[in-house]
C-alpha positions as CSV (number, residue, x, y, z in Angstrom):
1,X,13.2,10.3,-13.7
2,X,14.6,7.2,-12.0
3,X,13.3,3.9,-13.9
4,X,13.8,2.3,-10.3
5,X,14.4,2.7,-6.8
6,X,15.3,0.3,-3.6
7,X,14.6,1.6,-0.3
8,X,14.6,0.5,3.1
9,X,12.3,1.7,5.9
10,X,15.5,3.7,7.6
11,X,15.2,0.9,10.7
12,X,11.5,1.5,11.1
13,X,10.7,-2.1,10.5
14,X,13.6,-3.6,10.0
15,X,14.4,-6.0,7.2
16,X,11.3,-4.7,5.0
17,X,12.7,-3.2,1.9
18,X,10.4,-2.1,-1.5
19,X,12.2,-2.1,-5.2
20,X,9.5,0.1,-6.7
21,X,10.0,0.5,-10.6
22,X,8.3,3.3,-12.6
23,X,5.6,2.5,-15.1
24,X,4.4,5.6,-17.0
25,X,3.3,9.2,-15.9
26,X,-0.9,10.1,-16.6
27,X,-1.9,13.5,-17.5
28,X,-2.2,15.2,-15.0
29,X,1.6,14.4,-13.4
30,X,1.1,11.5,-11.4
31,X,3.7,8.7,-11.4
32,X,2.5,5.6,-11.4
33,X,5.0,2.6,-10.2
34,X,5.3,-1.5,-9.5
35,X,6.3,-2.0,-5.9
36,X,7.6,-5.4,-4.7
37,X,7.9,-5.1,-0.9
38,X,10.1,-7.8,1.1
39,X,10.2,-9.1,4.3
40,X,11.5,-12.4,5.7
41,X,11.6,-14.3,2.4
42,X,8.5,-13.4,1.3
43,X,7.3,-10.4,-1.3
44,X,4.1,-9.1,-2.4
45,X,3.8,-6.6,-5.7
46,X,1.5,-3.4,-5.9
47,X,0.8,-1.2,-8.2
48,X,1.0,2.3,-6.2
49,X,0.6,5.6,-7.7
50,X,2.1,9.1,-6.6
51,X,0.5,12.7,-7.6
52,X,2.5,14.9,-9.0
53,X,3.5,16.6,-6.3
54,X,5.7,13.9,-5.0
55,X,9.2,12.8,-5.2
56,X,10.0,11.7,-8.5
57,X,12.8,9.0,-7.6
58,X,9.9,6.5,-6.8
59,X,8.0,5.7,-3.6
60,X,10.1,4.8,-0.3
61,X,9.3,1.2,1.6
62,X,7.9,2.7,4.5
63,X,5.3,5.4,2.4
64,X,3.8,2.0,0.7
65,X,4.0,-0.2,3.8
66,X,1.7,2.5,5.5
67,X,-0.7,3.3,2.7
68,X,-1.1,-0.2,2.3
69,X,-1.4,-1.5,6.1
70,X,-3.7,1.4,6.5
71,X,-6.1,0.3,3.9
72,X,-5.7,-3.4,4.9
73,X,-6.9,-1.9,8.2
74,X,-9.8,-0.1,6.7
75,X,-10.8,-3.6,4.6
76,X,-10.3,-5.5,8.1
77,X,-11.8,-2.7,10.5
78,X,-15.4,-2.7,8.2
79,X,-15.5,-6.2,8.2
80,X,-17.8,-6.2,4.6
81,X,-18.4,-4.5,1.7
82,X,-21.4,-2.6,2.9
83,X,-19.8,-0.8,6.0
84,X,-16.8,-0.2,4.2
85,X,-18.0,2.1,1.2
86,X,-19.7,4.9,3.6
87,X,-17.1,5.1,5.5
88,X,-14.7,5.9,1.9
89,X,-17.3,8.1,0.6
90,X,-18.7,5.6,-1.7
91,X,-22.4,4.1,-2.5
92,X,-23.1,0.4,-2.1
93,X,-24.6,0.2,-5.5
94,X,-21.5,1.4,-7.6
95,X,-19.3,-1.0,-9.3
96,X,-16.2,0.8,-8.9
97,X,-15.9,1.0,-5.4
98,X,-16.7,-2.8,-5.4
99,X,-13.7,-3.0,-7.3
100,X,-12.5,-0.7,-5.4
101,X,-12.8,-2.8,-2.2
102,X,-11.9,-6.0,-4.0
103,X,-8.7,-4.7,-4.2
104,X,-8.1,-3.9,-1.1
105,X,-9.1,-7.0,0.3
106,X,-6.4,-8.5,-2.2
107,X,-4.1,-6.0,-1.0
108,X,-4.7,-6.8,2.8
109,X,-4.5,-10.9,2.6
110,X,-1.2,-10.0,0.4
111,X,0.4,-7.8,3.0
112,X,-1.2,-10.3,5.7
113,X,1.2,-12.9,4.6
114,X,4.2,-10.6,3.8
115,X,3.8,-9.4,7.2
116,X,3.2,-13.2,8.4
117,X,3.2,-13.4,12.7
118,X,4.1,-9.5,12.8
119,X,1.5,-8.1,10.7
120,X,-0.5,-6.9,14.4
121,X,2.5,-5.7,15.4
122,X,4.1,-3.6,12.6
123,X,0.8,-2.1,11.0
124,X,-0.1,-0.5,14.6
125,X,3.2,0.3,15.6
126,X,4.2,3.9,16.2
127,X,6.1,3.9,12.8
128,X,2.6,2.8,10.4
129,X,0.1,4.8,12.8
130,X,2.3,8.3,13.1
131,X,2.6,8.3,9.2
């Protein structure tokens, strides 16, 4: 298995690259990985995880970018805590998908700034939205 991987978005969204750099394999074969994603100057890290089932060189830029801008969307879209877990499958009264939802709020601001003035226009552009 590849320790680490850069990737481009193959002209996607150009100039957003990920170096995504493996961290350990559970159980059950999932890979799990530490992305930094670029843009303009500016990075944001993730920690981003992969079942077994998927390619073993790492994940690609543009497979983080949209699992990330959609769950930004998601955190964004629900607008708090308690219309978000329903709509994930999750009851307002467990502490996991708090921390659950916690992250993604951190997730969102982070790609909010990577993204800077194009956020709007990359995470609903045909690219993110036909993923």
């Amino acid at each position: 298995m590849s320790k680490s991987r850069e990737t481009d978005t193959a002209g996607k969204v150009p100039g957003l690259t990920a170096c995504a750099t493996y961290l350990s394999t559970d159980d059950k074969g999932a890979t799990n990985w530490r992305v930094t994603l670029r843009y303009q100057g500016r990075e944001m890290n993730v920690k981003f995880t992969q079942g077994s089932a998927c390619d073993k060189r790492g994940p690609d830029a543009l497979t983080v970018l949209c699992c990330i801008a959609l769950d930004s969307q998601g955190y964004y879209n629900a607008g708090s805590f308690e219309a978000w877990a329903p709509e994930y499958g999750y009851d307002t009264d467990s502490r996991k998908a708090e921390a659950i939802y916690r992250e993604c709020a951190k997730q969102a601001a982070d790609l909010t700034f990577l993204l800077g003035e194009d956020y709007d226009a990359i995470v609903t552009s045909d690219a993110v939205v036909e993923f």
